[in-house]
C-alpha positions in Angstrom: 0.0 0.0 0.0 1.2 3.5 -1.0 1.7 6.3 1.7 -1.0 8.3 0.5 -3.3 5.9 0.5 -1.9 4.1 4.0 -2.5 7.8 5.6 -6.3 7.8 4.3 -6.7 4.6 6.0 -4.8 6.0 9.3 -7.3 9.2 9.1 -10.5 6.8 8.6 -9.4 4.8 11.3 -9.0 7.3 13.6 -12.7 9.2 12.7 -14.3 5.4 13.4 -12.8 5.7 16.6 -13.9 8.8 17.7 -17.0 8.4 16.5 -17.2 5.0 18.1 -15.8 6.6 21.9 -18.5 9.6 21.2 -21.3 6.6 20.7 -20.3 5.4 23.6 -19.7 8.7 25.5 -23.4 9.4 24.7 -25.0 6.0 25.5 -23.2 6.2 29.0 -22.8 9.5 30.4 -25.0 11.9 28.6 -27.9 9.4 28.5 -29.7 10.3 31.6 -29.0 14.1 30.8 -30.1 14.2 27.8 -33.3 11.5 28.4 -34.5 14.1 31.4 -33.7 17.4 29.3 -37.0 19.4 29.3 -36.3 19.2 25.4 -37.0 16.1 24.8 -40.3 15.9 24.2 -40.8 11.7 24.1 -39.9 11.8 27.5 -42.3 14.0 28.4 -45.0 12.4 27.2 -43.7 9.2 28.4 -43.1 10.5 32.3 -47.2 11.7 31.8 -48.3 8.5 30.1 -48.8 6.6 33.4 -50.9 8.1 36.5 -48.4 9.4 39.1 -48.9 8.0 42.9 -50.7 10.0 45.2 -48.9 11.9 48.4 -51.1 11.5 51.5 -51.8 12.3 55.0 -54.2 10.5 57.8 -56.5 9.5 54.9 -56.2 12.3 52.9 -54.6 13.1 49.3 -52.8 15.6 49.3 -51.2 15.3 45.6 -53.5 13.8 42.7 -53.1 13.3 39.0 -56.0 13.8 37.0 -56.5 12.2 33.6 -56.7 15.2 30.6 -57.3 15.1 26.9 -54.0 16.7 26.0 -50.6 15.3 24.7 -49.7 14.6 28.0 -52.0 12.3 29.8 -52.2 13.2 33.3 -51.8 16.3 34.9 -50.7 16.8 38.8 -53.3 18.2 41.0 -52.7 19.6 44.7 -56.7 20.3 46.5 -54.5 21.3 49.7 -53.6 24.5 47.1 -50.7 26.9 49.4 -51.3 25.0 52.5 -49.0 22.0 51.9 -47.2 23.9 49.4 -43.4 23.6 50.8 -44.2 20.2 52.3 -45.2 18.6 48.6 -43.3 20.8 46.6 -44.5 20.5 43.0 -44.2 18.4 39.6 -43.6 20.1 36.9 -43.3 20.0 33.0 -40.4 22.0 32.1 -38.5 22.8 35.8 -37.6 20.4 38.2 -39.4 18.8 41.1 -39.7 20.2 44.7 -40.6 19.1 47.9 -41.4 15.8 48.4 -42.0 15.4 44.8 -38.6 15.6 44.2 -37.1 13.1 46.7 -40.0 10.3 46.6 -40.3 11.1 42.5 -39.0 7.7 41.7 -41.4 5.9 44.0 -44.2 8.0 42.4 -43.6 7.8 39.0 -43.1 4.0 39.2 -40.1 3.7 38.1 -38.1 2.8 41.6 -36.3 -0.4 42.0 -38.6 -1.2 44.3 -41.7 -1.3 42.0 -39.4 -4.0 39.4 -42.3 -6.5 40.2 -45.3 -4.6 39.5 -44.4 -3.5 36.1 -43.4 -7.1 35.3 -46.4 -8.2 36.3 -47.8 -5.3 33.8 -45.9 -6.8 31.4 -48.0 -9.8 31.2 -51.8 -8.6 32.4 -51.2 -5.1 29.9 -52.3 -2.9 32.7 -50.8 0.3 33.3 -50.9 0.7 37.5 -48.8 3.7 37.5 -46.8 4.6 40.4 -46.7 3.9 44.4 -48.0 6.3 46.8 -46.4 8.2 49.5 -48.1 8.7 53.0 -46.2 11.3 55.1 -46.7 11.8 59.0 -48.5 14.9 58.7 -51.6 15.9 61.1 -54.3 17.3 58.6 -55.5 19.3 62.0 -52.5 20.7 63.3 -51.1 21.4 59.3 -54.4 23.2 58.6 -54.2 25.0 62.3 -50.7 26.0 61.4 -51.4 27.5 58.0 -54.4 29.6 59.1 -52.9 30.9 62.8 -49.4 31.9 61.3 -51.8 33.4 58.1 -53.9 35.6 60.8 -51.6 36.3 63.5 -52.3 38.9 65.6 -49.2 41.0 65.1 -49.3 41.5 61.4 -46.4 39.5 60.9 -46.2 38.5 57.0 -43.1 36.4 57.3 -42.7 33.2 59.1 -43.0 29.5 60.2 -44.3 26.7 62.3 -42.8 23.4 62.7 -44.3 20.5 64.8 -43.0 17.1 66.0 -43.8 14.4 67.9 -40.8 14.5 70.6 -41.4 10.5 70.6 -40.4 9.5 67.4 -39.7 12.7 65.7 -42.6 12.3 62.8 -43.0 15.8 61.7 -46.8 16.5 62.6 -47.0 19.8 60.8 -44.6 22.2 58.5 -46.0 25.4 57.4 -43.8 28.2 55.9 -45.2 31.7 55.5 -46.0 33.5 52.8 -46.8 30.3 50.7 -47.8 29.4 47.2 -50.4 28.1 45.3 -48.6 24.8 43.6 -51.4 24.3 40.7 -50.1 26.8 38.2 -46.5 25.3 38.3 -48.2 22.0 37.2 -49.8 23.6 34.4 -48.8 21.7 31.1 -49.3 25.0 29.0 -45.8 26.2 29.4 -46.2 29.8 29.1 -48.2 29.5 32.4 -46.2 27.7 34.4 -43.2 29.4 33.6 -45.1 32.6 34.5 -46.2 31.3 37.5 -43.1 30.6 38.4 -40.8 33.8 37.3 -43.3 35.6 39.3 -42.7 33.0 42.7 -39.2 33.7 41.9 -38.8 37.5 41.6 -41.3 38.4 44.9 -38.7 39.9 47.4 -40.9 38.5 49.9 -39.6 34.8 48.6 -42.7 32.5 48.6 -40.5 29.5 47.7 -38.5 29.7 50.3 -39.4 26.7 52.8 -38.7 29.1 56.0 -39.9 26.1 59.0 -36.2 24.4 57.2 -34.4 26.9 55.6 -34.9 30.3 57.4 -31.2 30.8 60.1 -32.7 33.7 62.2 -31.4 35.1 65.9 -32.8 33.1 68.3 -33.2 35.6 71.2 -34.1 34.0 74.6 -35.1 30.5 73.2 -31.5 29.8 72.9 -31.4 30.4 76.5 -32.5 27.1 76.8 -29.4 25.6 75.8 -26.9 28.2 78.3 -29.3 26.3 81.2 -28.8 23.0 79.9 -24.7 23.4 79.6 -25.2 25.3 83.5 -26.9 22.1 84.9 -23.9 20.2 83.7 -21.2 22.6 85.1 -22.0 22.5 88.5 -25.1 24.9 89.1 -29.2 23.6 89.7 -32.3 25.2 89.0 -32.0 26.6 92.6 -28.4 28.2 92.5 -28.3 32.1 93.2 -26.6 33.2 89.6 -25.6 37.3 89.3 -28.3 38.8 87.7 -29.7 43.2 88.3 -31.3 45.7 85.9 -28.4 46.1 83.9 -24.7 44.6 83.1 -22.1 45.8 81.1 -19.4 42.8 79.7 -15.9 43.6 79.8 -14.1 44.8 76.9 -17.9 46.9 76.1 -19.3 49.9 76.8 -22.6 48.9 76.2 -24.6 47.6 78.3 -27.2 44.2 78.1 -30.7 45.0 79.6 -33.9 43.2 80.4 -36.6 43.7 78.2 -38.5 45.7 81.3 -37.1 47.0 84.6 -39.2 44.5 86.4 -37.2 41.8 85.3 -34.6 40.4 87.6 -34.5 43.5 89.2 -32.6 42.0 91.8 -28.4 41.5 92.0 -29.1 37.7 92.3 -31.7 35.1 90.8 -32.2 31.1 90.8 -31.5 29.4 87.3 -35.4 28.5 87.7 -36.4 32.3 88.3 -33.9 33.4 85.2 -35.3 31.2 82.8 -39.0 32.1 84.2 -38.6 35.7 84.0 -36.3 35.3 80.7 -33.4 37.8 82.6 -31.2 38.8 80.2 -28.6 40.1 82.2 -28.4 36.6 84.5 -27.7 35.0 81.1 -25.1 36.9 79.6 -23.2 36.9 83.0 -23.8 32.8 83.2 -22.4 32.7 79.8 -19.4 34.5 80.1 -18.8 32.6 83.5 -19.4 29.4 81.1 -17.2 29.9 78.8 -17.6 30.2 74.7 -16.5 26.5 74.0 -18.4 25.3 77.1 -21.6 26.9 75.2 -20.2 26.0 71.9 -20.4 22.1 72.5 -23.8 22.0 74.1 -24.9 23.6 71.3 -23.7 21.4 68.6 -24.8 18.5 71.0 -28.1 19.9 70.3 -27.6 19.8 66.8 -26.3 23.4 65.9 -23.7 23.1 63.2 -24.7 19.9 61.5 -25.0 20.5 58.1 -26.3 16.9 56.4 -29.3 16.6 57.9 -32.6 15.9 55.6 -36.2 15.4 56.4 -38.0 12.9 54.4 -37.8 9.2 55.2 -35.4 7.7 57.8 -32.5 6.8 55.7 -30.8 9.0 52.9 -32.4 11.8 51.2 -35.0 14.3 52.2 -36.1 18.0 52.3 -32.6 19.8 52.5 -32.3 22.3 56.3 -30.0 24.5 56.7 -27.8 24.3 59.8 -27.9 26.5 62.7 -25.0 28.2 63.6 -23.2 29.8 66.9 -21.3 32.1 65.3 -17.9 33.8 66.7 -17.4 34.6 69.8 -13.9 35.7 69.9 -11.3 39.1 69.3 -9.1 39.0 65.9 -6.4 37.1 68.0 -8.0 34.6 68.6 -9.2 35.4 72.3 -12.6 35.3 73.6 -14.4 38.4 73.2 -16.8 38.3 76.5 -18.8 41.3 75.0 -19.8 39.2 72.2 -20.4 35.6 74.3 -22.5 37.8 76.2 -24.4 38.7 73.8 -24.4 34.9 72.4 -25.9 33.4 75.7 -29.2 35.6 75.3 -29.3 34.6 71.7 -27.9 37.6 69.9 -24.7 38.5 68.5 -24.1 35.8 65.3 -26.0 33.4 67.2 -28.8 32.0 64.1 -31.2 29.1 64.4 -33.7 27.5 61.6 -37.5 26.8 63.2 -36.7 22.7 63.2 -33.8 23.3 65.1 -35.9 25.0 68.0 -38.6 22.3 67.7 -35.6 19.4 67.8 -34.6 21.6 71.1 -37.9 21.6 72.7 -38.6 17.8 71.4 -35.2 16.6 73.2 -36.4 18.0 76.6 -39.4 16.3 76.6 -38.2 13.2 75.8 -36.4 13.2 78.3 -33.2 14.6 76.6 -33.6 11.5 73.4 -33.6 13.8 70.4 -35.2 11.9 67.8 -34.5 12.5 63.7 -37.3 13.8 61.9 -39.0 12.2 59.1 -42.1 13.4 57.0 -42.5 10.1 55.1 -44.3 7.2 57.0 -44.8 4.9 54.5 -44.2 3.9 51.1 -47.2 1.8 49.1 -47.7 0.0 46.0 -49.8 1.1 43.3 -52.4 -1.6 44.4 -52.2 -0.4 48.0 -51.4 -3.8 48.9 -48.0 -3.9 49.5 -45.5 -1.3 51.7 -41.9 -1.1 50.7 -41.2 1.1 53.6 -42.4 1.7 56.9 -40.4 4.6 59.5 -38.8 2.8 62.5 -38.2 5.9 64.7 -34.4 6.2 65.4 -32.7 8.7 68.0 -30.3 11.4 66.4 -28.4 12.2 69.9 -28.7 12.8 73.3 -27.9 16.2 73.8 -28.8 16.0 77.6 -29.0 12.9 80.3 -32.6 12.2 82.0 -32.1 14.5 84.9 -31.0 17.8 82.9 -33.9 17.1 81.1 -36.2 16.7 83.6 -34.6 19.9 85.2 -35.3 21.7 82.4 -38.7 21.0 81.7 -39.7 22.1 84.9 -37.9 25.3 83.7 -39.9 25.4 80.8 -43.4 24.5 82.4 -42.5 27.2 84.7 -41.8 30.1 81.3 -45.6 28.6 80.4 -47.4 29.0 84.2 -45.5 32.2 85.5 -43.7 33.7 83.0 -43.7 34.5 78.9 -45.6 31.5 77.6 -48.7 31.6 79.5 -50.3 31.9 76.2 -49.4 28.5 75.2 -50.9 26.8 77.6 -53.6 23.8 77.1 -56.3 22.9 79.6 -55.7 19.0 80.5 -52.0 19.1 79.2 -48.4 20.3 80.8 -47.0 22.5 78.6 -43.6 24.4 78.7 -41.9 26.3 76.5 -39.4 29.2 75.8 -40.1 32.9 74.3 -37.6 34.8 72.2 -37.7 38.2 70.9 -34.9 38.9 69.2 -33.1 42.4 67.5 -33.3 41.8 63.7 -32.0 45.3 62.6 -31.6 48.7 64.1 -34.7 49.8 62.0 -37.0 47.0 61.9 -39.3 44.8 64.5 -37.7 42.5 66.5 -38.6 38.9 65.5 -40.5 36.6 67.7 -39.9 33.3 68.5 -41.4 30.7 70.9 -40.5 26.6 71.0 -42.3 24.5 73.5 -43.7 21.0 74.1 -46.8 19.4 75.9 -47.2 16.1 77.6 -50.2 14.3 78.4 -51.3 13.6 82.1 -49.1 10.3 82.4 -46.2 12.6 81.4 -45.8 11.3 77.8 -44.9 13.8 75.4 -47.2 14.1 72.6 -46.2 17.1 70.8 -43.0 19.9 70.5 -43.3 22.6 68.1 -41.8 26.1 67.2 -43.3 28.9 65.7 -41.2 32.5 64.2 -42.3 34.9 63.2 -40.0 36.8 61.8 -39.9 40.9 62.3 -42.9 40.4 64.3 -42.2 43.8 66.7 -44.0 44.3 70.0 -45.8 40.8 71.1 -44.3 38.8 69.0 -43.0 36.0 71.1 -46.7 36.0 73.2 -48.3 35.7 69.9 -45.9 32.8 68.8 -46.7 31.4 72.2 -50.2 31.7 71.0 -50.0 29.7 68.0 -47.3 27.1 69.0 -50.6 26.1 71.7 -52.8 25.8 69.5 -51.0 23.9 66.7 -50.0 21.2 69.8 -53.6 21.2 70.6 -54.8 20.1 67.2 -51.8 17.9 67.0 -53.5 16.2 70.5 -57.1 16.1 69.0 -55.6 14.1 65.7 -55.0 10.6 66.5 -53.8 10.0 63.2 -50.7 12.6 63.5 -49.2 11.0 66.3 
């Protein structure tokens, strides 16, 4: 063979195999990318051909497909409309799932290894059974509580969230973010609407989308008192120690001083742990936190569960709804040093101290059971198509044990004291002991304070049946009584709903 000839068979060699490596480039690594591109218009109509599971709670669906007469053959319907909006998330035609949409959306779809068998069996009978359903822990009662008390709150609050679990297992009884959405137009499968729909969602500065109850890192204000008395009862002081407290107290290193959010507060130069927590006394807790120590405070905190960053709600194992992790902040001078002005500042929730509403609720939840804090799930079970098979059931599992028994218990009596002397009283529920924790905390030099309140009730044999928290965020004057408020009567539907507990 010639040279010229031998260098055309070279070339055509080397296009074959190029084109053969592409072939295979695309078969393996671009297949799912471009099989799920919103382009691709087979696989749209394919993902609609079959009837999508339903998502449910206590009996109820919560997510629907209804058959149409279009291209694509069944649309995604949600009755609940804003009120289980960040729970559910949405399914969409051209944008990516949400919610629980997104991490359940094999199971739903039916095409999860765990539904192999039922489309084999399709394979012979020709029936189409679509995909499995989803039933998550929620309360209908307390959710629908939750979404109208944060709605109508009496402070005129327009931002915030509720988050309720059951301190037992940690089965998320209700999860309501504030201001919501309505879900239905994003399912629309005319295009122009949904993505209307959703450019609008997605430009509001008030941010809709946002799932606040997992997502929102706020100031904590007093609630994170709760964790300064739990690291106290470990170091050496009980509910009845005589801790420095007065009107006001200046940290070293500042020249301005911490207050209490009335002169009547801890007027006195010295108050019992119980009385400081009662009273919520500012200026006991910024002294006890300084005397502490910043790592001291640190740890408790991330024994509680501030700092963890992987944590998902959804079902027990891997995946879930994504939360944000709460953070301490600094605490410390440029050299390294402890700066006691700002762990001051720290122990009565301030300074960088932030705090997501599940991570209060997780707080209050630990304490009542009696210091077990348990991880929380949405997803209860997983069932066939046919309803008559589960392929998962939750098996509540303990996250940590921030606290042993008797902190706990010390603590609860701290906290059923905030809800029968103190802040809370308007959380209270006839029947039930109830405790609980108010924050109000400084947002910015020209807007409200926020308000905060986490809290827990047991039944009369002690059990605890319910632990929620409630923000709301620049709330201003009476926002941590009217988060009170709320957070009792969200535990009280949560109570009156067998089926959420």
């Amino acid at each position: 063979m010639n040279a010229p000839l031998r260098r055309v068979g070279v070339v055509v060699m080397v296009l074959f195999g190029l084109l053969f490596a592409n072939l295979n480039w695309v078969q393996f690594q671009k297949a799912d990318e471009y099989r799920n591109s919103d382009y691709n218009g087979r696989v749209q109509v394919a993902d609609y051909k079959s009837k999508r599971g339903n998502i449910e709670a206590g009996g109820t669906a919560l997510a629907t497909s209804k058959e149409t007469n279009g291209k694509l053959k069944f649309q995604r319907n949600y009755p609940g409309g804003a009120k289980y909006a960040h729970v559910l998330g949405y399914k969409p035609v051209n944008l990516a799932e949400t919610g629980i949409e997104r991490v359940e959306n094999d199971f739903l779809a039916g095409t999860s290894d765990n539904l192999i068998g039922d489309r084999f069996k399709d394979m012979f009978t020709g029936d189409d059974t679509g995909g499995g359903n989803v039933l998550l822990t929620l309360s209908k009662r307390a959710q629908d509580v939750a979404y109208d008390q944060l709605g109508n709150n009496q402070v005129g609050a327009k931002k915030g969230a509720v988050i309720a679990v059951d301190p037992r297992t940690g089965a998320v009884q209700a999860l309501v973010s504030m201001p919501s959405f309505d879900p239905n137009p994003l399912a629309s499968h005319d295009g122009a609407e949904a993505t209307a729909a959703f450019n609008k969602l997605e430009k509001d500065p008030a941010e809709p989308l946002k799932n606040r109850a997992l997502s929102e890192t706020l100031p904590p204000g007093s609630t994170f008192k709760i964790v300064v008395a739990a690291a106290a009862l470990e170091n050496g002081i009980s509910k009845t120690t005589q801790i420095p407290a007065g009107p006001s107290w200046t940290p070293p290193t500042s020249g301005s001083p911490i207050r209490n959010a009335d002169p009547s507060i801890c007027p006195g130069r010295q108050v019992t742990l119980m009385e400081a927590v009662t009273k919520s006394c500012n200026t006991g807790f910024a002294q006890l936190g300084v005397r502490l120590g910043a790592e001291t405070l640190k740890e408790k905190a991330r024994q509680f569960g501030f700092e963890q960053e992987d944590l998902t709600v959804g079902q027990l194992g891997e995946g879930g709804l994504r939360t944000e992790a709460s953070r301490t902040g600094d605490m410390q001078n440029p050299d390294g040093s402890t700066d006691p002005a700002a762990l001051a500042q720290s122990s009565i929730g301030q300074n960088n101290v932030t705090m997501t509403p599940l991570e209060g609720a997780m707080i209050a939840g630990a304490v009542a059971n009696n210091g077990s804090q348990m991880r929380p799930y949405l997803v209860r079970q997983l069932l066939a198509p046919d309803r008559t098979t589960s392929y998962y059931t939750a098996k509540a599992r303990e996250l940590r044990q921030p606290v042993n028994a008797q902190v706990a218990t010390d603590l609860r009596e701290m906290m059923v004291s905030v809800v029968e002397n103190g802040t809370g009283r308007k959380a209270a529920i006839n029947g039930y002991t109830v405790g609980g924790k108010t924050g109000t905390a400084q947002s910015a030099p020209d807007r409200p304070d926020h308000g905060w309140f986490i809290g827990f009730a047991l039944d009369k044999s002690g059990t605890p049946v319910s632990a929620v928290c409630v923000m709301l965020e620049q709330a201003g004057s009476g926002g941590s009584a009217e988060a009170a408020r709320i957070a009792g009567q969200v535990m009280r539907a949560a109570i009156a709903d067998p089926g959420g507990r």
